[in-house]
C-alpha atoms as one frame of an Amber mdcrd trajectory, in Angstrom:
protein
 114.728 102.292 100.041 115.042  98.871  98.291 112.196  96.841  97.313 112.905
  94.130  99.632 112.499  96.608 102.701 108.923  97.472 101.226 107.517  94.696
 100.408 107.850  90.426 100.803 106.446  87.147 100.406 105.444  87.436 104.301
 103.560  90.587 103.139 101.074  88.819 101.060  98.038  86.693 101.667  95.546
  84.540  99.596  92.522  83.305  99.337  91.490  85.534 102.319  87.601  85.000
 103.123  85.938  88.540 103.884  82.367  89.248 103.613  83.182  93.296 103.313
  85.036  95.959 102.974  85.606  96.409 106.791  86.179  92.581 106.846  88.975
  92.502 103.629  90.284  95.938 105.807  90.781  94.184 108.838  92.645  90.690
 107.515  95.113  93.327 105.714  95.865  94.613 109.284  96.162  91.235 110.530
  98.989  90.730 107.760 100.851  93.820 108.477 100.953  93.042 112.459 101.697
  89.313 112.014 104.650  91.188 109.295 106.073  93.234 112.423 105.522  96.422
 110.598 102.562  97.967 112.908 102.440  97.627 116.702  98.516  97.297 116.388
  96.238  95.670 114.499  92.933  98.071 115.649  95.441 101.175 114.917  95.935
 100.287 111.785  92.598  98.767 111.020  90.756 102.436 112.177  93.124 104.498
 109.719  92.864 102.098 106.693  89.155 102.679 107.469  89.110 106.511 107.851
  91.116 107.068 104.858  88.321 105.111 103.338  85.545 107.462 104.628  87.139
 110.420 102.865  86.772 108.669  99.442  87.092 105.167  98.181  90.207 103.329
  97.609  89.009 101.720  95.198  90.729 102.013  91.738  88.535 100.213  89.361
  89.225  96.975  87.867  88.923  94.491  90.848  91.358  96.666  92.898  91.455
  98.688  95.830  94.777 100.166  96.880  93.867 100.872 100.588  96.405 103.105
 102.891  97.445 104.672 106.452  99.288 107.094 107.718  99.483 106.161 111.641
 102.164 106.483 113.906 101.858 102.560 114.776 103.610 101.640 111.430 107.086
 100.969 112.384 108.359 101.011 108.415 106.896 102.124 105.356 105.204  98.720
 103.555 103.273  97.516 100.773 100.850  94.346 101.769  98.740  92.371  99.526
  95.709  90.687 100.298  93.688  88.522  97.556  90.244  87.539  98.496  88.821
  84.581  97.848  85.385  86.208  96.583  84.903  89.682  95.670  83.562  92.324
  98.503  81.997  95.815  97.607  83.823  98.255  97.823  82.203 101.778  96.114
  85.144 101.631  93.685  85.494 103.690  90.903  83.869 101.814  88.172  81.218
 100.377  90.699  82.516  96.617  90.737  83.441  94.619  93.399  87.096  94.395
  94.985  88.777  91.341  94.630  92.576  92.648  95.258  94.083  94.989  97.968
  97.393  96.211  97.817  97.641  98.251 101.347 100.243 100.529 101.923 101.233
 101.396 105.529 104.001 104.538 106.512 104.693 106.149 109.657 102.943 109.589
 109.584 106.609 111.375 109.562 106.983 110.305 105.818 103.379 110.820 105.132
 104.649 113.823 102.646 107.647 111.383 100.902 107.601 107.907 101.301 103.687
 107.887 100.675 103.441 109.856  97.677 106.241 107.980  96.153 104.710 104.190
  97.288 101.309 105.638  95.681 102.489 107.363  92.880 104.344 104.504  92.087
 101.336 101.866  92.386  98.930 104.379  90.600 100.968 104.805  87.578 101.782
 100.954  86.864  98.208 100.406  87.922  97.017 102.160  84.768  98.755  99.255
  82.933  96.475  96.262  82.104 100.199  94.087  81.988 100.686  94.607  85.541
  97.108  94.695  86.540  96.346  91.135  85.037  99.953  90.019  86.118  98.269
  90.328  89.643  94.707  89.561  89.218  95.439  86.148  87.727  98.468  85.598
  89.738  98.570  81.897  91.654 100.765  82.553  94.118 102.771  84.867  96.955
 105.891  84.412  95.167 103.932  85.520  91.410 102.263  88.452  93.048 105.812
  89.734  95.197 107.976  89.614  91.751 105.667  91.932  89.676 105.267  94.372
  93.149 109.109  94.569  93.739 109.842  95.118  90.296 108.181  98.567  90.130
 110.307  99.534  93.085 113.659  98.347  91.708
């Protein structure tokens, strides 16, 4: 699967105002149904939010890398959401969440496409390059060239 199937400029969102988790959950939902890659927004919303009951999402550094495996998501996708003020999250290292990059996939690939798109973000998240390429990033266009490169 090619980058541009994964992930777009439509994909991501700044400057999103959320005053929580649930809140910064929720808007990523909103992105991925107003994307036409999940039939609905509450579907998607409830299994972003029970992954996150079985442990945080968040990876440490300002981001979270929320995900669901629901039958609602129509392709496998990688959304970004930037809030405009850091939320709590429980993260790793304890600090607030500033940056979500959601992944969505239709629970038939949870076993393959998943692992990969995590694997994937996991392993260039370790990296502070990439890590501050997104954090200080200004715009949709800034954020989708340092995603889709990692899935090239």
């Amino acid at each position: 699967m090619n980058s541009s199937e994964i992930i777009n400029e439509d994909f991501i969102e700044l400057n999103v105002r959320a005053r929580s988790k649930e809140d910064a959950l929720r808007e990523v939902a909103k992105v991925a149904f107003h994307a036409g890659r999940v039939k609905d927004i509450a579907s998607y919303h409830n299994g972003l939010l029970e992954r996150e009951d079985t442990s945080t999402t968040g990876f440490g550094g300002g981001i979270a890398i929320p995900h669901a495996k629901i039958n609602d998501v129509l392709k496998p996708s990688v959304f970004v959401v930037k809030l405009e003020e850091p939320v709590e999250w429980n993260a790793m290292d304890d600090k607030p969440v500033q940056l979500l990059i959601a992944l969505a996939v239709p629970t038939e690939q949870e076993g393959t496409q998943h692992l990969k798109l995590l694997a994937k973000l996991s392993e260039n998240l370790m990296e502070e390059d990439f890590t501050d390429s997104l954090l200080f990033a200004k715009t949709e266009q800034e954020i989708y060239t340092v995603i889709k490169n990692i899935f090239e």
